[in-house]
N, C-alpha and C positions, 0 to 999 in steps of 0.2 A: 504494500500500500504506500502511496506517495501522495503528497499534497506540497507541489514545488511553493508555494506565496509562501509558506510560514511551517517553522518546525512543531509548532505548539498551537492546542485548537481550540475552539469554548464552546461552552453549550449558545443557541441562539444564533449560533454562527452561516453566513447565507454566501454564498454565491463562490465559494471555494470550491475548485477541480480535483476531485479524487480520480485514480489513476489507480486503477487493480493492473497486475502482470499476471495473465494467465498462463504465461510458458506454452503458451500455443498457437497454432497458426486459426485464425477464426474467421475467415475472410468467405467461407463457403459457408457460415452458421445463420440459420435460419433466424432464432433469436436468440438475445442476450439477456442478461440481467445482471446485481449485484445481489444478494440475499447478506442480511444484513441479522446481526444477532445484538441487539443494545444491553448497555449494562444491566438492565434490570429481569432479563431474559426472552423479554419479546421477541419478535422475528417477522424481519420486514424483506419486503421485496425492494429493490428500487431501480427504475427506469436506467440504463445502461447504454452505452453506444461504443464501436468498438472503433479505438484509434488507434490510428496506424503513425507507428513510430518505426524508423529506417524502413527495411523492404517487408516485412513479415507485420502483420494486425495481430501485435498479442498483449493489448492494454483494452480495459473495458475504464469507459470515464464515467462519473457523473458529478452532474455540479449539484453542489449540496443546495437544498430547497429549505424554507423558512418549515420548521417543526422537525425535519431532519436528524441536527442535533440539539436533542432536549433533554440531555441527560447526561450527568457527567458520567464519567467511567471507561471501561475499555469496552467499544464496539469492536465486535468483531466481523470478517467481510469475507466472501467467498465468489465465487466467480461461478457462475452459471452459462450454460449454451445446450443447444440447443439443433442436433444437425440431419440432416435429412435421414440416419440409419441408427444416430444415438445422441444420448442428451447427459449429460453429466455436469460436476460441479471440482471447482479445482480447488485449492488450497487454502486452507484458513488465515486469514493476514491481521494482527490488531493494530488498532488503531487508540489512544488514550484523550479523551477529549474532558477538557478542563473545566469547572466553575465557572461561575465570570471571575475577575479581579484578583485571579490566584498568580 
């Protein structure tokens, strides 16, 4: 997981580009996603698009939306697709998002 603007994150936080590596070529994937585990245990899905960095598409982005992060603690993120003969989910990545003001 990568967030290039800022090493450190806060709850409330809006228009920041997460950047999952799914270590795969994704470019024939019907669809994507980010499945999403918040500190409190919930499990969310969230809308995903796959960006293509050098010649191979193996980032899934999404820009963080207002209610996103509402919660301090370690989210965790998993990378989802989805392809014409199989569908599976890649690796677990945390992320630690802060209080305000801390």
């Amino acid at each position: 997981m990568t967030c290039p603007a800022n090493n450190k994150h806060y709850v409330g936080e809006v228009g920041t580009e997460l950047f999952l590596d799914t270590q795969q070529d994704l470019d024939s994937a019907a669809e994507v996603k980010m499945l999403v585990k918040k500190p409190d245990g919930t499990r969310h899905e969230w809308d995903a698009e796959i960006y293509p960095i050098d010649s191979v598409n193996v980032y899934l982005r999404h820009v963080v939306e207002e209610g996103d992060f509402d919660q301090s603690g370690i989210f965790e993120f998993q990378s989802w697709a989805r392809f014409a003969s199989w569908e599976g989910k890649g690796k677990t990545a945390p992320l630690m998002i802060y209080a305000r003001y801390t």
